[in-house]
BALOBA-1460 file (C-alpha; in Angstrom, 3 decimals):
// residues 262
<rec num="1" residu="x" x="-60.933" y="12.400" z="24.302"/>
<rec num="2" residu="x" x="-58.098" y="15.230" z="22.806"/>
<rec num="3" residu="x" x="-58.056" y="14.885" z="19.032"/>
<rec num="4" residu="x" x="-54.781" y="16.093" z="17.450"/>
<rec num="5" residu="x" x="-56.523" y="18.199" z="14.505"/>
<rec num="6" residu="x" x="-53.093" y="18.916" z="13.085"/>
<rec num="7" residu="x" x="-51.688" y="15.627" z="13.253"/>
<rec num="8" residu="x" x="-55.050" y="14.388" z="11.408"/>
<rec num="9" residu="x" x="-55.318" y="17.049" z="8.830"/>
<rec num="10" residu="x" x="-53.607" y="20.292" z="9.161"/>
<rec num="11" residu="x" x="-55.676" y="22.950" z="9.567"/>
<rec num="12" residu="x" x="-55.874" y="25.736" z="6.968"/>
<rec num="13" residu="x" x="-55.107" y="28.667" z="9.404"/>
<rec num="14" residu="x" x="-53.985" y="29.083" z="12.712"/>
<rec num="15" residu="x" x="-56.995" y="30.869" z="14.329"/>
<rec num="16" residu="x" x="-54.675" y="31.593" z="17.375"/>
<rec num="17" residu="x" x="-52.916" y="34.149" z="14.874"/>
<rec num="18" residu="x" x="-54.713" y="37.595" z="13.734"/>
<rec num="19" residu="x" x="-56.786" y="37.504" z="10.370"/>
<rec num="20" residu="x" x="-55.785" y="40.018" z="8.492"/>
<rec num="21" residu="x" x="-56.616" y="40.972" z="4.230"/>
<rec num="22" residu="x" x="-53.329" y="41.568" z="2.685"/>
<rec num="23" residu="x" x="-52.866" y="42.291" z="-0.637"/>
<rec num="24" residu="x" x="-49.640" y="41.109" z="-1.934"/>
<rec num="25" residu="x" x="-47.278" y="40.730" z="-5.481"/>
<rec num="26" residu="x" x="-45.498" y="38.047" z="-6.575"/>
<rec num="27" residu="x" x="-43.034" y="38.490" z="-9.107"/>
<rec num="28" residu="x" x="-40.588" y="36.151" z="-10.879"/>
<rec num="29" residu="x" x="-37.645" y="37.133" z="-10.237"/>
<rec num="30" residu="x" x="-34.783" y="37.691" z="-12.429"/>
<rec num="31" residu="x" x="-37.145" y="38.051" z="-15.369"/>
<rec num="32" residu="x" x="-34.940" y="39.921" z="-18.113"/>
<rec num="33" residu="x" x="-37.012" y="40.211" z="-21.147"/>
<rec num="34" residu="x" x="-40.549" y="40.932" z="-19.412"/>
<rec num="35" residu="x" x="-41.906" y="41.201" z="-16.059"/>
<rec num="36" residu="x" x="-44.290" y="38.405" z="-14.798"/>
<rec num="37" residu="x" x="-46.200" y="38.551" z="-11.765"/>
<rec num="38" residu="x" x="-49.740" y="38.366" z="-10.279"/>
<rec num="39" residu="x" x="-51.572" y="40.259" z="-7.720"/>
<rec num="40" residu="x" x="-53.179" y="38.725" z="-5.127"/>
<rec num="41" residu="x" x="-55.289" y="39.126" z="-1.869"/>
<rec num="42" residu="x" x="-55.033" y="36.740" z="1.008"/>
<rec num="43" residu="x" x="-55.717" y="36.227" z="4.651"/>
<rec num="44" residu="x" x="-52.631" y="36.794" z="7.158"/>
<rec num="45" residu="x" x="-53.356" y="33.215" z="9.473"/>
<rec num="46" residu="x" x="-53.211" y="31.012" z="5.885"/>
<rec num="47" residu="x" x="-50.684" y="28.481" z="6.791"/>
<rec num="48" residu="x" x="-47.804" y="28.799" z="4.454"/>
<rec num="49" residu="x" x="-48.090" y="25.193" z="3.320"/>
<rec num="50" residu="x" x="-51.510" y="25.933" z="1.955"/>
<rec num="51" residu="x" x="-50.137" y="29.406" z="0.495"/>
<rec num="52" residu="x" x="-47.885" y="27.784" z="-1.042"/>
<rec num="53" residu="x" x="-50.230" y="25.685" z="-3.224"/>
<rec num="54" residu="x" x="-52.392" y="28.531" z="-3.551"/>
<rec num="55" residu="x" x="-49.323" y="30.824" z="-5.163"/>
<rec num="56" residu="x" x="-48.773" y="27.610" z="-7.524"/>
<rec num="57" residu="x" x="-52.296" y="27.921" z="-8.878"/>
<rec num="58" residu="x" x="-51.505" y="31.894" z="-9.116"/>
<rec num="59" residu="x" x="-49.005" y="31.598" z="-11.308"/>
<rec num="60" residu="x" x="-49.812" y="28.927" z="-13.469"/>
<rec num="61" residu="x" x="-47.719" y="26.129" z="-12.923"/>
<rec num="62" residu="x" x="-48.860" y="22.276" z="-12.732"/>
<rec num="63" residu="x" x="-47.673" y="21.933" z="-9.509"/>
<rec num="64" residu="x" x="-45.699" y="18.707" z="-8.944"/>
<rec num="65" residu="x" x="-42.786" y="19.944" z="-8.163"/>
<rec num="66" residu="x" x="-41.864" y="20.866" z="-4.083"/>
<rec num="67" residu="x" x="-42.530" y="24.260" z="-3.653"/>
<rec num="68" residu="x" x="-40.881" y="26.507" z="-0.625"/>
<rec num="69" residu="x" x="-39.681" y="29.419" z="1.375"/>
<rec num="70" residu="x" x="-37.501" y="31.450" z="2.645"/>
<rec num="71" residu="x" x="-37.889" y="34.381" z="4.236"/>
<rec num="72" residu="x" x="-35.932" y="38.252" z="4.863"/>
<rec num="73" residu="x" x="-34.024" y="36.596" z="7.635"/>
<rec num="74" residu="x" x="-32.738" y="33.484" z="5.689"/>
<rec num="75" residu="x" x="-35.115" y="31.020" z="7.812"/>
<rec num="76" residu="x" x="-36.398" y="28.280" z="5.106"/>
<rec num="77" residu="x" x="-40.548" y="27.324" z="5.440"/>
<rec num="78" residu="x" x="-40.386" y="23.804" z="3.655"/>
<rec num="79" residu="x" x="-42.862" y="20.430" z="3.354"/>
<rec num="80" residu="x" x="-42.964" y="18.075" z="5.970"/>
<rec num="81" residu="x" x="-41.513" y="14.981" z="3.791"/>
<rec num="82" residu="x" x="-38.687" y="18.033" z="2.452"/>
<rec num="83" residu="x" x="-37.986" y="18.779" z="6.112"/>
<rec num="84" residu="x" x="-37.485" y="15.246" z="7.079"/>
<rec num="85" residu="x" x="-35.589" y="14.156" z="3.704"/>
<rec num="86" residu="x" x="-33.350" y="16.881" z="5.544"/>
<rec num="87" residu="x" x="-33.352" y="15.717" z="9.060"/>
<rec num="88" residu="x" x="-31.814" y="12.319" z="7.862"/>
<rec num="89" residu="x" x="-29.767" y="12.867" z="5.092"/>
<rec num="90" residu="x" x="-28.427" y="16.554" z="5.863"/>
<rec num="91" residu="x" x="-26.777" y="18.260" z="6.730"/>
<rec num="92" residu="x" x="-28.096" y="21.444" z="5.433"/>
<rec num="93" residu="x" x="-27.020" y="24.696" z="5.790"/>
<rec num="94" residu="x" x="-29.108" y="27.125" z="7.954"/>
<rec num="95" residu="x" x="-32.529" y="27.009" z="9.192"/>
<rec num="96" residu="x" x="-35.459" y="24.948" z="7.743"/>
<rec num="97" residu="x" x="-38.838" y="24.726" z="9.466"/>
<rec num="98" residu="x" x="-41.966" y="22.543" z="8.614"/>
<rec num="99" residu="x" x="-44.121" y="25.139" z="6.738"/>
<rec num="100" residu="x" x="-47.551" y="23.304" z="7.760"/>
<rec num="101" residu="x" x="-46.622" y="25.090" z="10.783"/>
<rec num="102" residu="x" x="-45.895" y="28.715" z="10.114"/>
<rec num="103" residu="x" x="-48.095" y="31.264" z="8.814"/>
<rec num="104" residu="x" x="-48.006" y="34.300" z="6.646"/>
<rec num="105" residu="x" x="-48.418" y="36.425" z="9.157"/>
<rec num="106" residu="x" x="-45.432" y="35.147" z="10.954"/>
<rec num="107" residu="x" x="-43.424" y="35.856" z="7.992"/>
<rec num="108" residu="x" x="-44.667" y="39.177" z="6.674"/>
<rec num="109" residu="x" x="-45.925" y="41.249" z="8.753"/>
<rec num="110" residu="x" x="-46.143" y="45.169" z="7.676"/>
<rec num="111" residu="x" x="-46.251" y="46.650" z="4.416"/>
<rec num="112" residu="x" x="-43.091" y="46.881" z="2.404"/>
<rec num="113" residu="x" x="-42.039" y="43.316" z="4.215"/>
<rec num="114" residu="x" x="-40.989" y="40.372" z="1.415"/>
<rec num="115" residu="x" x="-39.995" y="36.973" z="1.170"/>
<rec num="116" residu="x" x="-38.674" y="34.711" z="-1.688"/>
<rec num="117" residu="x" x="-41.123" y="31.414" z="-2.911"/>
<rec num="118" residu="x" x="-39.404" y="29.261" z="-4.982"/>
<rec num="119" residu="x" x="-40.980" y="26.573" z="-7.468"/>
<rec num="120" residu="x" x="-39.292" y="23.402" z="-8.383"/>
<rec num="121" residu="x" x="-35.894" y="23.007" z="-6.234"/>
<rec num="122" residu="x" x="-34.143" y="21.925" z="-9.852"/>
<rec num="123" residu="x" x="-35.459" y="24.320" z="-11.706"/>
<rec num="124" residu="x" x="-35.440" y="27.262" z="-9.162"/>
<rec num="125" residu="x" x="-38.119" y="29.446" z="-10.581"/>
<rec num="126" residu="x" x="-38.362" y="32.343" z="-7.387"/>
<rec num="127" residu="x" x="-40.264" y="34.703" z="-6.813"/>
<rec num="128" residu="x" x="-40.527" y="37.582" z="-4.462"/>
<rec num="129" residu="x" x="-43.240" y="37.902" z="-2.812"/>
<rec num="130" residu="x" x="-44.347" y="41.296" z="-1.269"/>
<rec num="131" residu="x" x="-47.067" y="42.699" z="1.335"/>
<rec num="132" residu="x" x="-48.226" y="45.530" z="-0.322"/>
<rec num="133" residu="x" x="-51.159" y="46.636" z="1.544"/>
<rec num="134" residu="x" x="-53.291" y="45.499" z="5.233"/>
<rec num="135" residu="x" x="-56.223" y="45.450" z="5.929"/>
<rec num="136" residu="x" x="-59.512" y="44.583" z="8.425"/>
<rec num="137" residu="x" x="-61.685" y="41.860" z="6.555"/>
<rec num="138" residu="x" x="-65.701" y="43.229" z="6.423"/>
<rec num="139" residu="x" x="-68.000" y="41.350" z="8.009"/>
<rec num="140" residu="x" x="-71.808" y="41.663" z="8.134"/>
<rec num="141" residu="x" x="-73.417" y="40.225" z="11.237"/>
<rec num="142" residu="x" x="-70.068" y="38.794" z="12.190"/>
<rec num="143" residu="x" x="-69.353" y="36.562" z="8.353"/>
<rec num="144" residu="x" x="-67.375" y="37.666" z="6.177"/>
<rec num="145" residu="x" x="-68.460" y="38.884" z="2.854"/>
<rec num="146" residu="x" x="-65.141" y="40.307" z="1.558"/>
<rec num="147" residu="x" x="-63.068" y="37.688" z="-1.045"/>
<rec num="148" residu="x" x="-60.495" y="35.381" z="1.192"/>
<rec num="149" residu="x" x="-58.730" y="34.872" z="-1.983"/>
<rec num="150" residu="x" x="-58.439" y="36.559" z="-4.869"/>
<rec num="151" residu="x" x="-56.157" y="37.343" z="-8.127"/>
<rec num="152" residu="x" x="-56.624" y="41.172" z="-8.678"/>
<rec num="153" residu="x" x="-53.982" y="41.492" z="-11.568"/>
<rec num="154" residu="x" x="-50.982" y="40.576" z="-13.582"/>
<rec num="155" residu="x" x="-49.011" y="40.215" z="-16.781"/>
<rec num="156" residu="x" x="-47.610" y="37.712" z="-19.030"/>
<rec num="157" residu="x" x="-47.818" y="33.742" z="-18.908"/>
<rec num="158" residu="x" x="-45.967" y="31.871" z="-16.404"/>
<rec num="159" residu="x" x="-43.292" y="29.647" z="-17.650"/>
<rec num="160" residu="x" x="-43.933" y="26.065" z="-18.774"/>
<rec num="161" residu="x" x="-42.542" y="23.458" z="-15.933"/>
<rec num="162" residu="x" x="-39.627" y="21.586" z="-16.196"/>
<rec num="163" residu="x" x="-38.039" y="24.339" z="-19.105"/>
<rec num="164" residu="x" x="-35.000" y="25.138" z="-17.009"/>
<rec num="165" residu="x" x="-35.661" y="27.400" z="-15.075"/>
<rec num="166" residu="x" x="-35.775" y="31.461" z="-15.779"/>
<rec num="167" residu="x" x="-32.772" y="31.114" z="-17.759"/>
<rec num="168" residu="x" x="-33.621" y="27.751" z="-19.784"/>
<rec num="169" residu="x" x="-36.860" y="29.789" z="-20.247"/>
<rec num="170" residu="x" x="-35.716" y="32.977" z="-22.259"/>
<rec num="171" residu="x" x="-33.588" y="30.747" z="-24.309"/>
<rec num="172" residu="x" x="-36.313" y="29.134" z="-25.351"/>
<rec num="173" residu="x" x="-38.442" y="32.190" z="-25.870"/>
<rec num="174" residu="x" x="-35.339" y="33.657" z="-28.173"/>
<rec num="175" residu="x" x="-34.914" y="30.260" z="-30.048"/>
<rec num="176" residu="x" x="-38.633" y="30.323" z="-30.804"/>
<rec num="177" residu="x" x="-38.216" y="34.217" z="-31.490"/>
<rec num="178" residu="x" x="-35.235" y="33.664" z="-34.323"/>
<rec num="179" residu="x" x="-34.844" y="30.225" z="-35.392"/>
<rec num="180" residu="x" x="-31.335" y="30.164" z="-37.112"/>
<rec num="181" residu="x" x="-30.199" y="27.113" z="-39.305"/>
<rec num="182" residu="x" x="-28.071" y="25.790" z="-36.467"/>
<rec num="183" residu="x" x="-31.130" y="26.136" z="-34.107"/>
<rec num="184" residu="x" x="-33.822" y="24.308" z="-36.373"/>
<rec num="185" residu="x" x="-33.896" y="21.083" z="-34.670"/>
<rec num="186" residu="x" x="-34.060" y="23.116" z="-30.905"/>
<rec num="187" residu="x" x="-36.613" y="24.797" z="-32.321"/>
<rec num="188" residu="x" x="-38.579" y="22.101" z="-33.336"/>
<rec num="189" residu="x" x="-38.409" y="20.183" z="-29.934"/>
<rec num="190" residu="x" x="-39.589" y="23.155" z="-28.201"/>
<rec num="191" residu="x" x="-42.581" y="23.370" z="-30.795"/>
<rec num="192" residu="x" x="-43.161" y="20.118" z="-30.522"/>
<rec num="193" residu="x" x="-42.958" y="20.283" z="-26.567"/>
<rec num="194" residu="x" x="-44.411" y="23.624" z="-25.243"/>
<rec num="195" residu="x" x="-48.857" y="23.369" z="-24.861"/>
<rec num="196" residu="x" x="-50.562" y="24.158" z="-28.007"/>
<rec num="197" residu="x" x="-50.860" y="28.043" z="-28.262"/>
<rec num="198" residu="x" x="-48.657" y="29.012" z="-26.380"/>
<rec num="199" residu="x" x="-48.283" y="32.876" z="-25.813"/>
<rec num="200" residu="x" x="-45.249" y="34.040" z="-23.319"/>
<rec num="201" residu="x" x="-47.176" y="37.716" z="-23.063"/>
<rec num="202" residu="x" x="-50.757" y="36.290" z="-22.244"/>
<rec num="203" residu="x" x="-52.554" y="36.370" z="-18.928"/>
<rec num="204" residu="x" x="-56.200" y="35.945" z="-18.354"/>
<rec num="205" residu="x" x="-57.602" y="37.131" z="-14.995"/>
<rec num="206" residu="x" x="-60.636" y="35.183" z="-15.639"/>
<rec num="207" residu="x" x="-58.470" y="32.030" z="-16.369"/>
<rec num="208" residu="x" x="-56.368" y="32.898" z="-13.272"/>
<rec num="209" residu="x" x="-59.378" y="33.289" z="-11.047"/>
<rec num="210" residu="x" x="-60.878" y="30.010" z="-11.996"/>
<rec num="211" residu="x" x="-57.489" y="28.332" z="-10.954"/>
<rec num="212" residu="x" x="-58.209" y="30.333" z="-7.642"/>
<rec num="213" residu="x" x="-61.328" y="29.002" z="-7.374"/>
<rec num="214" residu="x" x="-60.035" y="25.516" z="-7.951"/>
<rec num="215" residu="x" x="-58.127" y="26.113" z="-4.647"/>
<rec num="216" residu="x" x="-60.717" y="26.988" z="-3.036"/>
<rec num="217" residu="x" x="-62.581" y="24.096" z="-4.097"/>
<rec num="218" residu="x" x="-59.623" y="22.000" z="-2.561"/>
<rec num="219" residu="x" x="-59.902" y="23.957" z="1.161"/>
<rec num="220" residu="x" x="-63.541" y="22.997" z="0.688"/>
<rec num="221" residu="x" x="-63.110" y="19.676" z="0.078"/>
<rec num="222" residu="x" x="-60.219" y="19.506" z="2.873"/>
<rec num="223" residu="x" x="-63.474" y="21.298" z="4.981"/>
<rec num="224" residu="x" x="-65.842" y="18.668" z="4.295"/>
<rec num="225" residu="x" x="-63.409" y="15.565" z="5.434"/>
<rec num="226" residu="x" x="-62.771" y="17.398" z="8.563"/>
<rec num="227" residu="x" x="-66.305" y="17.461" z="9.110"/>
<rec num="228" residu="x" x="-66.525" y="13.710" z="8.921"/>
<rec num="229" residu="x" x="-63.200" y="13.393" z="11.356"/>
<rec num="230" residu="x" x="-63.454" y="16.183" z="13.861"/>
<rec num="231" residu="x" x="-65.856" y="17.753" z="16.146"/>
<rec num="232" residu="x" x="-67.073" y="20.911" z="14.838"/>
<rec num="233" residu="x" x="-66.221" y="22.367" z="17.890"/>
<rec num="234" residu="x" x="-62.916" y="21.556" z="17.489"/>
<rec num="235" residu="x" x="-62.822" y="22.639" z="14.071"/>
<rec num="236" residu="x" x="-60.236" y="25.559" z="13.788"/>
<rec num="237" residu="x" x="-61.494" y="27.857" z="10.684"/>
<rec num="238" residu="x" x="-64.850" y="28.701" z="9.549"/>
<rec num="239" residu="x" x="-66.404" y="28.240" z="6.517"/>
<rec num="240" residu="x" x="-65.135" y="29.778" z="3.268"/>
<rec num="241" residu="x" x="-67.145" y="31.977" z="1.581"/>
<rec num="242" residu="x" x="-67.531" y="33.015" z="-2.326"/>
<rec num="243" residu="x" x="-65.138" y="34.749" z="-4.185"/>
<rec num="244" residu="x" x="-66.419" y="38.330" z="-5.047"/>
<rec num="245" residu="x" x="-65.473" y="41.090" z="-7.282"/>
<rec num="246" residu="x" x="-62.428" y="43.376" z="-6.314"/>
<rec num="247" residu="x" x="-62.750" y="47.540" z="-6.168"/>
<rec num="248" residu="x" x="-60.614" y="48.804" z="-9.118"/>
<rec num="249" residu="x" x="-58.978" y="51.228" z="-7.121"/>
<rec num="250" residu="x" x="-57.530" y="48.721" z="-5.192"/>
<rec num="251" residu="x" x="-56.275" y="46.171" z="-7.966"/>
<rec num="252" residu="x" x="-54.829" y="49.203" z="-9.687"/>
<rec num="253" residu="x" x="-52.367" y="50.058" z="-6.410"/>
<rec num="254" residu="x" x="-51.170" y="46.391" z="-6.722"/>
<rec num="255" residu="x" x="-49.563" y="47.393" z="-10.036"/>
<rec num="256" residu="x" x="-46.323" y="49.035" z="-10.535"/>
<rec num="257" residu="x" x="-47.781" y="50.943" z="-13.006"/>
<rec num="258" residu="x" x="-48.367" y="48.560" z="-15.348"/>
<rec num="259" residu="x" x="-50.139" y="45.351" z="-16.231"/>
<rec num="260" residu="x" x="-53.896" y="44.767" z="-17.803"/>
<rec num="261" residu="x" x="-56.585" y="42.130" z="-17.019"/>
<rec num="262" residu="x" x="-56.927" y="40.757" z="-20.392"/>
């Protein structure tokens, strides 16, 4: 009997694709009174639908919003329910593909390469994102030891969701910055509304990794019901290993020059 392992559960990678460790930045784009963006590493084969989710825990946000992208040559990498909310009700102008089946790799491929990720289709929160660096994954004895995923750096919060985007966010930032008498009942709704504590210029790696590691948790658990529904020799990806620490020298080159672990 053929089993379909894509049409069952998509497989994190495509192991017909290289595996390569690239280390990558995302920035917000369009960010006018600070920059915010994360550094991260990440194999080349990920499918972009499970980047995607991945770059979502990255940054911060909650995550129900659709999530896509679009990369140097135009080409859109979208969900499968976006893609066929498109097929029937377009049209649409240019190309859109299903992003379950596209990888990284296919979309950045050599250093200096970027594409745009956008968050929320309403709000349009995008972000470039940028292959900074490639590299061989280490193995020992053929497993590899080296983190799969990791956030290596970055600076300042992400925005809340559903503020407005970029723009409806540093409005509220300057409201909440210098409250005039006009602006005292805005002001209050965004106290009232923004989480408890609040701080536009925090980021915590160890905060940030944990969300990491909540992805991780999620391929795991992904893992484990494809154990119970397909062969493991038709299994496409191996095991996931542990997140370990990250050399200095390389989270500092993911930095423009700029931008503590806190």
């Amino acid at each position: 009997m053929i089993i379909d392992t894509d049409k069952i559960l998509p497989s994190i990678y495509d192991e017909t694709k290289p595996r390569k460790k690239y280390v990558l930045r995302l920035e917000l784009d369009n960010s006018t009174v600070f920059k915010i963006w994360r550094g991260i590493i990440c194999p080349s084969n990920i499918r972009l639908s499970y980047l995607s989710e991945f770059l979502v825990r990255t940054m911060g946000f909650v995550g129900y919003h659709e999530h896509m992208f679009t990369g140097s040559d135009g080409v859109e990498y979208v969900s499968t329910s976006l893609k066929e909310d498109w097929d029937v009700y377009g049209p649409h102008e240019g190309e859109y593909r299903d992003f379950n089946e596209w990888t990284l790799g296919d979309v950045l491929q050599k250093k200096g390469d970027s594409a745009k990720w956008t968050y929320d289709l309403g709000d349009n929160f995008t972000h470039t994102l940028t292959l900074r660096e490639v590299h061989r994954y280490m193995r020992r004895k053929g497993v590899v030891f080296d983190p799969e995923y990791c956030i290596i750096g970055g600076e300042n919060s992400c925005p809340p969701d559903d503020v407005g985007g970029i723009y409806g966010y540093e409005h509220m930032l300057e409201v909440l910055k210098n409250p005039g008498d006009e602006d005292e009942e805005e002001y209050q709704e965004y106290r009232d509304w923004i989480p408890e504590g609040f701080d536009p210029k925090r980021f915590n790696i160890q905060e940030a990794r944990m969300r990491c590691w909540d992805f991780q948790r999620t391929v795991e658990t992904v893992r484990m019901r494809m154990d119970d529904i397909i062969p493991p020799e038709m299994q496409p990806a191996p095991k996931m290993k542990r997140q370990q620490s990250v050399p200095k020298k390389l989270r500092e080159r993911t930095a423009d020059g700029g931008g503590e672990e806190n």
